[in-house]
PDB file of N, CA, C and O in Angstrom, chain B, residues numbered from 101:
ATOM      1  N   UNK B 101       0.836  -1.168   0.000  1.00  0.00           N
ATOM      2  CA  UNK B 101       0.000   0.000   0.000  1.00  0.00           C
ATOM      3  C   UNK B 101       0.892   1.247   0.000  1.00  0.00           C
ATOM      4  O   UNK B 101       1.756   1.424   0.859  1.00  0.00           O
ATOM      5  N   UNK B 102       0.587   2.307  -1.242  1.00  0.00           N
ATOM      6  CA  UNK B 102       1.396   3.798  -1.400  1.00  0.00           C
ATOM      7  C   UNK B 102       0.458   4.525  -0.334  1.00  0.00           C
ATOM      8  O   UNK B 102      -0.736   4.410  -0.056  1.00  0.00           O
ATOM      9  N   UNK B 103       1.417   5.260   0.108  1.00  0.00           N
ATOM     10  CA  UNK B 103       0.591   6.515   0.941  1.00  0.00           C
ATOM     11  C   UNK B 103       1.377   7.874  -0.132  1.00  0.00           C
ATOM     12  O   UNK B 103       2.574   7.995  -0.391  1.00  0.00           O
ATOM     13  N   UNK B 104      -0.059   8.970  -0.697  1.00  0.00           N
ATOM     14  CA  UNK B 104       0.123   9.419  -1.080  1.00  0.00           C
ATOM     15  C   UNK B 104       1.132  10.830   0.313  1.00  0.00           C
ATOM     16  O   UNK B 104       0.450  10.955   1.330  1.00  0.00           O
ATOM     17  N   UNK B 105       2.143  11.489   0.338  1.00  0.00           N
ATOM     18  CA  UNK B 105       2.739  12.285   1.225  1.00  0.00           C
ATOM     19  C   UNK B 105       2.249  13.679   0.654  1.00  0.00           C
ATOM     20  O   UNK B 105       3.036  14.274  -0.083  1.00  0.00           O
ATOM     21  N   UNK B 106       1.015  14.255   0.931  1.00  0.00           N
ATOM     22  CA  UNK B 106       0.369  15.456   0.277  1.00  0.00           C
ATOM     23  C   UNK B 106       1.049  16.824   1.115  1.00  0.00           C
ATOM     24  O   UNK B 106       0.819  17.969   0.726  1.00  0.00           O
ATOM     25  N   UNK B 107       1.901  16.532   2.298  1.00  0.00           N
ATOM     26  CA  UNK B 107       2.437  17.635   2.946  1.00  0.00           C
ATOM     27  C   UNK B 107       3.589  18.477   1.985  1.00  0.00           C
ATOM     28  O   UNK B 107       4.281  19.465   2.229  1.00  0.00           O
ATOM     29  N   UNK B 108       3.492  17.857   1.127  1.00  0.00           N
ATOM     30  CA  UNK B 108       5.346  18.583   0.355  1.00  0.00           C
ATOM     31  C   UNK B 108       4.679  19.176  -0.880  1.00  0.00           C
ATOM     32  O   UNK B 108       5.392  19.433  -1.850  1.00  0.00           O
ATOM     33  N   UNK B 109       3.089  19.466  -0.935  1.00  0.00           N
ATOM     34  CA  UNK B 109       2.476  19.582  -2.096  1.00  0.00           C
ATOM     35  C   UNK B 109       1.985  21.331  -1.709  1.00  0.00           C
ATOM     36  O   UNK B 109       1.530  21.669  -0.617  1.00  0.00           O
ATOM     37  N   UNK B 110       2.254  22.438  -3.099  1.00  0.00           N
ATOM     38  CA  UNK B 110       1.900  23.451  -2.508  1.00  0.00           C
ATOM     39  C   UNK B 110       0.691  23.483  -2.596  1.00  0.00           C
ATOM     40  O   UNK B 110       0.014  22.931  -3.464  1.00  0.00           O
ATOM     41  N   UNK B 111       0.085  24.537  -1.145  1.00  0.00           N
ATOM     42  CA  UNK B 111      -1.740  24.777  -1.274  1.00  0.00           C
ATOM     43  C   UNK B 111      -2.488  25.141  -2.215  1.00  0.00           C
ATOM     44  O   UNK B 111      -3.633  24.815  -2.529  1.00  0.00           O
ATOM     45  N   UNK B 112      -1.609  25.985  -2.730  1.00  0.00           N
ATOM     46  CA  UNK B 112      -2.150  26.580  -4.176  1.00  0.00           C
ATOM     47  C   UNK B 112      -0.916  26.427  -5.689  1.00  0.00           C
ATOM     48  O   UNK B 112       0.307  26.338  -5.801  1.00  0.00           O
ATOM     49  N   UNK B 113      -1.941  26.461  -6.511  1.00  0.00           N
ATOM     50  CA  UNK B 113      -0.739  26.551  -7.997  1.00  0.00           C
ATOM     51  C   UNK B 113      -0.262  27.902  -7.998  1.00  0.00           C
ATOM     52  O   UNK B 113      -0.941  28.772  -7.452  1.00  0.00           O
ATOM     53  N   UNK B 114       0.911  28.200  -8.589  1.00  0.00           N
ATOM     54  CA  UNK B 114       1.478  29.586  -8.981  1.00  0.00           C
ATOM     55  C   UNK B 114       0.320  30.677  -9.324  1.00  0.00           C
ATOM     56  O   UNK B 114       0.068  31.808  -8.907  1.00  0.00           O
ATOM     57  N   UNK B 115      -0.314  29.726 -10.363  1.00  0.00           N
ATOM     58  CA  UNK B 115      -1.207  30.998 -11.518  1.00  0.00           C
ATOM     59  C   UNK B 115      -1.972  31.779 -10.607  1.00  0.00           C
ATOM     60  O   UNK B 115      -2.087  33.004 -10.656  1.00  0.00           O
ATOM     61  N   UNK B 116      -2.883  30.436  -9.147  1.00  0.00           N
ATOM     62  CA  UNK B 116      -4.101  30.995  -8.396  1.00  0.00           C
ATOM     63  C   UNK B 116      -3.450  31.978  -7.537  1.00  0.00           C
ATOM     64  O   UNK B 116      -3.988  32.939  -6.986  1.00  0.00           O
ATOM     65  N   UNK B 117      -1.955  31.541  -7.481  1.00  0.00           N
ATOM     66  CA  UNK B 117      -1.406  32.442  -5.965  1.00  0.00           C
ATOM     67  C   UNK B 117      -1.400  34.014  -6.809  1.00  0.00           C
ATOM     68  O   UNK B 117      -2.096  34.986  -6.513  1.00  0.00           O
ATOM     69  N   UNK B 118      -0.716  33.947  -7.574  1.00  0.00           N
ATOM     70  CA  UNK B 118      -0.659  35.185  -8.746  1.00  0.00           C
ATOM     71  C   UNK B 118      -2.132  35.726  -9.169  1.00  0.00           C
ATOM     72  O   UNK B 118      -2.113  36.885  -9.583  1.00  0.00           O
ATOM     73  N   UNK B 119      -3.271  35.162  -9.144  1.00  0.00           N
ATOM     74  CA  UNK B 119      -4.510  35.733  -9.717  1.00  0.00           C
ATOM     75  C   UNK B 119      -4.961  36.251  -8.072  1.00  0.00           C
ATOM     76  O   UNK B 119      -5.765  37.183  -8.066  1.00  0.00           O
ATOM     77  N   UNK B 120      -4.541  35.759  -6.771  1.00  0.00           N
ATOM     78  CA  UNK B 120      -5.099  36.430  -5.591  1.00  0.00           C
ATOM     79  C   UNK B 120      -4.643  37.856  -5.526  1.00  0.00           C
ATOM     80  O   UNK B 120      -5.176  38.964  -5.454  1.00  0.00           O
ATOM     81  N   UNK B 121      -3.122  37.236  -5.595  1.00  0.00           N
ATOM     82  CA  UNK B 121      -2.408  38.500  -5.290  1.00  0.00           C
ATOM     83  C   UNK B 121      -2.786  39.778  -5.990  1.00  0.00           C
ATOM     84  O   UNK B 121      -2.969  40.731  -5.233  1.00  0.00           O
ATOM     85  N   UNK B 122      -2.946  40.005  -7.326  1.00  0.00           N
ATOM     86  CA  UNK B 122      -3.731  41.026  -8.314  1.00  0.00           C
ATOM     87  C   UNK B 122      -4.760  41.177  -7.655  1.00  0.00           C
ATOM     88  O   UNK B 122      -4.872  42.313  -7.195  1.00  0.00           O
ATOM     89  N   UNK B 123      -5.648  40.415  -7.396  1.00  0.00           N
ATOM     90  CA  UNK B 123      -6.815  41.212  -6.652  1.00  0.00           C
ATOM     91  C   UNK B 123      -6.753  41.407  -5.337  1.00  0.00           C
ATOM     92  O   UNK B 123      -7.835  41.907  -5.030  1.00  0.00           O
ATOM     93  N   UNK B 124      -6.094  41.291  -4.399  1.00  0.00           N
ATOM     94  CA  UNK B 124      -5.794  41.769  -3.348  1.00  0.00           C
ATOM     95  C   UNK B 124      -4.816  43.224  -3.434  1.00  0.00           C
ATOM     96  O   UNK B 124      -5.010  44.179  -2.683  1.00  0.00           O
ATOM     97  N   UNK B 125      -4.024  43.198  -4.213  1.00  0.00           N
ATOM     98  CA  UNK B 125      -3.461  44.767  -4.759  1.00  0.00           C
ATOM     99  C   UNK B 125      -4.524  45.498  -4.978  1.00  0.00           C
ATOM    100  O   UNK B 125      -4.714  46.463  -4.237  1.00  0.00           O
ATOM    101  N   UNK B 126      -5.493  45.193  -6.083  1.00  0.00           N
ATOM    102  CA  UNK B 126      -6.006  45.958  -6.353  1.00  0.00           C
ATOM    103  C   UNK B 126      -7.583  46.343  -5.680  1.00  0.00           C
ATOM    104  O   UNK B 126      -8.366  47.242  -5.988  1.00  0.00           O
ATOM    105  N   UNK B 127      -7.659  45.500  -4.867  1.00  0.00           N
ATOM    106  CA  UNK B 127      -8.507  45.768  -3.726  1.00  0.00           C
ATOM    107  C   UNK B 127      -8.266  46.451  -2.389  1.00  0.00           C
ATOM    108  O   UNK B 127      -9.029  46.893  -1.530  1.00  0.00           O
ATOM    109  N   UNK B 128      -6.987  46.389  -2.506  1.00  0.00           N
ATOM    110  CA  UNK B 128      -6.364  47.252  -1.715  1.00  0.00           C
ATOM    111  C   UNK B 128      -6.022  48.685  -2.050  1.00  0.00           C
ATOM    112  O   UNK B 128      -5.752  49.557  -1.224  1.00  0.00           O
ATOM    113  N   UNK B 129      -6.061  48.803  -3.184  1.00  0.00           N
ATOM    114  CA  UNK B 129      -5.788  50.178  -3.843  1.00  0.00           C
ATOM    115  C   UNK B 129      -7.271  50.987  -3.272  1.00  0.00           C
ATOM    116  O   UNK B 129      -7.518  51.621  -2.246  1.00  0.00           O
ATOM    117  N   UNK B 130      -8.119  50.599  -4.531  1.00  0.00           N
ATOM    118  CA  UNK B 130      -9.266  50.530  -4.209  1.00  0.00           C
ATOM    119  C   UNK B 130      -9.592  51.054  -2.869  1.00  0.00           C
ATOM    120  O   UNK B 130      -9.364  52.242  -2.644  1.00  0.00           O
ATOM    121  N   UNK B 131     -10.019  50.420  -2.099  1.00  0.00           N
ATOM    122  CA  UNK B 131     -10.435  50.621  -0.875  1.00  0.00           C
ATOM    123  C   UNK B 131      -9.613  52.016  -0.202  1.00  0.00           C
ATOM    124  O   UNK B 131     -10.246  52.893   0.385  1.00  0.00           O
ATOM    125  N   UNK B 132      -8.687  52.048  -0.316  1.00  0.00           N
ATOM    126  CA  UNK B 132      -7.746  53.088   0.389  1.00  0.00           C
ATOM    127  C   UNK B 132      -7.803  54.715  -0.227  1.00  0.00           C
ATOM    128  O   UNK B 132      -7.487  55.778   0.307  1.00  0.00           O
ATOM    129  N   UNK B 133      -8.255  54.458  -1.350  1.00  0.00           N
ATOM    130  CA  UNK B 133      -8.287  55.582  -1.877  1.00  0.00           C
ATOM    131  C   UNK B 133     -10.051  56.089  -2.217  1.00  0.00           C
ATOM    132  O   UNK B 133     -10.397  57.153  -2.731  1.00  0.00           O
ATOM    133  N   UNK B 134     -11.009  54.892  -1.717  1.00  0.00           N
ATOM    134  CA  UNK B 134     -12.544  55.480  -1.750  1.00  0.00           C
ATOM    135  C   UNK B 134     -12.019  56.062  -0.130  1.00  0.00           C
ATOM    136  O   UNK B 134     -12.164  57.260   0.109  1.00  0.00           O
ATOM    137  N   UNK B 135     -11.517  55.297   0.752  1.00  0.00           N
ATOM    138  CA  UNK B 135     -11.437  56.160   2.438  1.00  0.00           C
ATOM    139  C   UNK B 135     -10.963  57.214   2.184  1.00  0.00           C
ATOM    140  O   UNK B 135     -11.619  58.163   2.613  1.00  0.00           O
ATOM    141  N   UNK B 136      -9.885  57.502   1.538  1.00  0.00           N
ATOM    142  CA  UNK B 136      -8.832  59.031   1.382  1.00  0.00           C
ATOM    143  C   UNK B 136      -9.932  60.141   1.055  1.00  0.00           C
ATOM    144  O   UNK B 136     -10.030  61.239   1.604  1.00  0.00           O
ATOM    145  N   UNK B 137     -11.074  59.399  -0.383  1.00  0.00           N
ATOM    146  CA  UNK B 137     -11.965  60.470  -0.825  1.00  0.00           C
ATOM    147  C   UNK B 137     -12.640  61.444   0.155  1.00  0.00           C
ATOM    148  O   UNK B 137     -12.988  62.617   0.012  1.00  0.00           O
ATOM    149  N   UNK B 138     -12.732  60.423   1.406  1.00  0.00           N
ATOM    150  CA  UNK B 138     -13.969  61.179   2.423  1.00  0.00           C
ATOM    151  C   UNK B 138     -14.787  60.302   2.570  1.00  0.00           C
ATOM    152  O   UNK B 138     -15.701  60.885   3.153  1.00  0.00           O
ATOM    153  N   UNK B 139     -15.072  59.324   2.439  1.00  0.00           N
ATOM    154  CA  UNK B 139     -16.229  58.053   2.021  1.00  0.00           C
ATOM    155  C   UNK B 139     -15.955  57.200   3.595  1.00  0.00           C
ATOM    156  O   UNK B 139     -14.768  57.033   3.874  1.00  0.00           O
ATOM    157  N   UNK B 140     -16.786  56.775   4.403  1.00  0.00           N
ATOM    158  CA  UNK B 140     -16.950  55.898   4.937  1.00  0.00           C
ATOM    159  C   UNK B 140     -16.093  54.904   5.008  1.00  0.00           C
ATOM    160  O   UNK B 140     -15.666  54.678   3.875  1.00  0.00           O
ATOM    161  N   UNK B 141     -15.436  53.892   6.138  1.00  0.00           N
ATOM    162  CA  UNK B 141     -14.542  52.805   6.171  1.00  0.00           C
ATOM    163  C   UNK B 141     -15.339  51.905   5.904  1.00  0.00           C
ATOM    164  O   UNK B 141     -14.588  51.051   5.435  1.00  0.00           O
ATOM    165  N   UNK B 142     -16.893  51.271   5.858  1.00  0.00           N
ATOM    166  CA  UNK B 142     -17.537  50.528   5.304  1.00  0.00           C
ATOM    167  C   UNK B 142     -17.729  50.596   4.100  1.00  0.00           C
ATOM    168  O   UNK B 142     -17.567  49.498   3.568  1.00  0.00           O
ATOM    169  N   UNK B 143     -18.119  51.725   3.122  1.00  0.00           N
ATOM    170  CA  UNK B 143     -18.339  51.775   2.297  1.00  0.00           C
ATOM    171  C   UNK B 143     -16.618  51.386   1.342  1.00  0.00           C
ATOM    172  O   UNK B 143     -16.556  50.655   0.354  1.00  0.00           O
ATOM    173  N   UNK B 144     -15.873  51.829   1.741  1.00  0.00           N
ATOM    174  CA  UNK B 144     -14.522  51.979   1.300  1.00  0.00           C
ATOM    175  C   UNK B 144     -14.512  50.258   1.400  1.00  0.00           C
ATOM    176  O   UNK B 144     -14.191  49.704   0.348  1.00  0.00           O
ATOM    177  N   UNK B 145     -14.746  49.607   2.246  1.00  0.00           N
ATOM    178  CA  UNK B 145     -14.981  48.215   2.390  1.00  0.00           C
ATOM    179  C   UNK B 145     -15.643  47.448   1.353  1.00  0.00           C
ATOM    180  O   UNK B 145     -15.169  46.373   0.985  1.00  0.00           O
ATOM    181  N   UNK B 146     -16.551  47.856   0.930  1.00  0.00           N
ATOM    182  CA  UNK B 146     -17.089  47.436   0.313  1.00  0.00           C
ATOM    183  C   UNK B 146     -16.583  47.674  -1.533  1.00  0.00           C
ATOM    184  O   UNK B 146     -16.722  46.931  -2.504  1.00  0.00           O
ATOM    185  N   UNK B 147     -16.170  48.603  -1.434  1.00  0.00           N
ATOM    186  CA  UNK B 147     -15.673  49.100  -2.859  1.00  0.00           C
ATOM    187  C   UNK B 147     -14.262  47.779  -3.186  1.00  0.00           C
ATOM    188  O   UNK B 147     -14.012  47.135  -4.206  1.00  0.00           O
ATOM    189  N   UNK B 148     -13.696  47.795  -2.040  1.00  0.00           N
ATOM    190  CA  UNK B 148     -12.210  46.996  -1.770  1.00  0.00           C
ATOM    191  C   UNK B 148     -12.563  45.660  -2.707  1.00  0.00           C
ATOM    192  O   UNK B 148     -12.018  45.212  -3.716  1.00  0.00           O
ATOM    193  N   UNK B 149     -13.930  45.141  -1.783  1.00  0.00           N
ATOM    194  CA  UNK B 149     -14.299  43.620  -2.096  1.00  0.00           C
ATOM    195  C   UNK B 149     -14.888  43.452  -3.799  1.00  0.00           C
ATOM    196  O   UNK B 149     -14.709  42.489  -4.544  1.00  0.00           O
ATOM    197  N   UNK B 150     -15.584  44.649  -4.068  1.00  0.00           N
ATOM    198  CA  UNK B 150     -16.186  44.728  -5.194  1.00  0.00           C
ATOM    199  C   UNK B 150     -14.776  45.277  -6.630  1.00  0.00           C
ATOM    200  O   UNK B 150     -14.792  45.416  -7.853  1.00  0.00           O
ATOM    201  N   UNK B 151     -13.978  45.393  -5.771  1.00  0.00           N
ATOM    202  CA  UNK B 151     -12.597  45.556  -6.840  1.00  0.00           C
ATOM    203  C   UNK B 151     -12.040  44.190  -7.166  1.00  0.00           C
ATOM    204  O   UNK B 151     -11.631  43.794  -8.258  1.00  0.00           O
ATOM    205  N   UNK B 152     -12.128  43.270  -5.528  1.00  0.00           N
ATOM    206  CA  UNK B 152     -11.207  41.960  -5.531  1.00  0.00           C
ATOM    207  C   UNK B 152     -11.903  41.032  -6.214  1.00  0.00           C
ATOM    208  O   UNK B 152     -11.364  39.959  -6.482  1.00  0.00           O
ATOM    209  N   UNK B 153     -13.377  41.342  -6.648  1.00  0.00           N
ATOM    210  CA  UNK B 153     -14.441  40.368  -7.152  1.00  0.00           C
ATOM    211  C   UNK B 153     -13.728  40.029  -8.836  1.00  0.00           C
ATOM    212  O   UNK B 153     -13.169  39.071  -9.371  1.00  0.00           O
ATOM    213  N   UNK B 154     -14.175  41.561  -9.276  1.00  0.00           N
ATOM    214  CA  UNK B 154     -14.069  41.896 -10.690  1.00  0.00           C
ATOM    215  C   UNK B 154     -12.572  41.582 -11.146  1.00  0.00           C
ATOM    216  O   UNK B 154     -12.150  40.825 -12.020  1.00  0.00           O
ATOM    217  N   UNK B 155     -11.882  42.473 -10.204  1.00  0.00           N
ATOM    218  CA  UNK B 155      -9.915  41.837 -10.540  1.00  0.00           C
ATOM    219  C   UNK B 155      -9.639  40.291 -10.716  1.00  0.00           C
ATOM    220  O   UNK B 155      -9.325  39.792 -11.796  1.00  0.00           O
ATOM    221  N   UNK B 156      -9.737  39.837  -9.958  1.00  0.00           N
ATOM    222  CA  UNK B 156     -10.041  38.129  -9.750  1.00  0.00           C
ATOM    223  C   UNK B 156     -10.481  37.637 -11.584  1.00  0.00           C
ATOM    224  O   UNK B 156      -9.824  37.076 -12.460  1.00  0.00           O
ATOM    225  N   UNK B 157     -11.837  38.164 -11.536  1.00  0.00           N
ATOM    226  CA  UNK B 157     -12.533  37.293 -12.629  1.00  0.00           C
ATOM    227  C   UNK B 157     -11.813  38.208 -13.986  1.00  0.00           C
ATOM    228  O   UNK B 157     -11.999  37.643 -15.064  1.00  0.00           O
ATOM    229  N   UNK B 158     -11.258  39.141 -14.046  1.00  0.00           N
ATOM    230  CA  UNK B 158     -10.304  39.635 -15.287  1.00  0.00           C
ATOM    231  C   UNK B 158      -9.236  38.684 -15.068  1.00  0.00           C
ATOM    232  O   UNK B 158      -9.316  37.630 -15.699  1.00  0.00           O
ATOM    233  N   UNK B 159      -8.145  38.873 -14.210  1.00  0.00           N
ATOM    234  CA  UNK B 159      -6.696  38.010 -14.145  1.00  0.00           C
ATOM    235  C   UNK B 159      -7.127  36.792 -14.601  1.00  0.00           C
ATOM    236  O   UNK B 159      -6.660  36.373 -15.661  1.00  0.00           O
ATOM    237  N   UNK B 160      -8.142  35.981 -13.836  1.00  0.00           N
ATOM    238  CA  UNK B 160      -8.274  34.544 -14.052  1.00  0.00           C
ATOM    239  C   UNK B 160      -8.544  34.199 -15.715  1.00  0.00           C
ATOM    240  O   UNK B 160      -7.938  33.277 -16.260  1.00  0.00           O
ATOM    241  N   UNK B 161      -9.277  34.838 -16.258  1.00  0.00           N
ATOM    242  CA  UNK B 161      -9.135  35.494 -17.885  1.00  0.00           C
ATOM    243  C   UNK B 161      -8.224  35.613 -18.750  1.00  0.00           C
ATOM    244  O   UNK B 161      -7.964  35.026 -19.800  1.00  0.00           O
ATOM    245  N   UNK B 162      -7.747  36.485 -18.156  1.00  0.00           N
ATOM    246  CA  UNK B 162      -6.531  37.041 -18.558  1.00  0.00           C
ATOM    247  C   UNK B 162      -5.264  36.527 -18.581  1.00  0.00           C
ATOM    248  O   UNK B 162      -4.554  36.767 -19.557  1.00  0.00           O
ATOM    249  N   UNK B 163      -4.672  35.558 -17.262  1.00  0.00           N
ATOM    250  CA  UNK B 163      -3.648  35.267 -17.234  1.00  0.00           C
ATOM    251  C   UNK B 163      -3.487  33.532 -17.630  1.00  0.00           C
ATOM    252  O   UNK B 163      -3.914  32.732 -16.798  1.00  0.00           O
ATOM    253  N   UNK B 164      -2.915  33.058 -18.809  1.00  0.00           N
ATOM    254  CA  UNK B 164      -3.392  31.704 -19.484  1.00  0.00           C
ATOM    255  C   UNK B 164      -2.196  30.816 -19.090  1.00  0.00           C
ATOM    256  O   UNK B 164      -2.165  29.633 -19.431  1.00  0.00           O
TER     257      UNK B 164
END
């Protein structure tokens, strides 16, 4: 009997770690600069997530 050793295996592939990271930049942009406007830390919250949504589903697109 093989035992598969899944500990030496990374959590994520390159591409997904690379398609988070873009939308976490740019949800981070985002967000920091609706707060700077004058806007609410919720609302600025919300802009953040609605950046990381759309960024996400472009990169994942985008990057082949």
């Amino acid at each position: 009997m093989v035992r598969n050793d899944r500990s030496q295996e990374p959590l994520l592939s390159l591409r997904s770690a690379v398609v988070f990271l873009i939308g976490l930049q740019a949800a981070a942009a985002a967000g920091c600069l609706t707060y700077a406007a004058g806007s609410p830390l919720a609302t600025a919250a919300l802009a953040g997530g609605a950046a990381f949504g759309a960024t996400v589903a472009f990169a994942r697109s985008a990057i082949s």
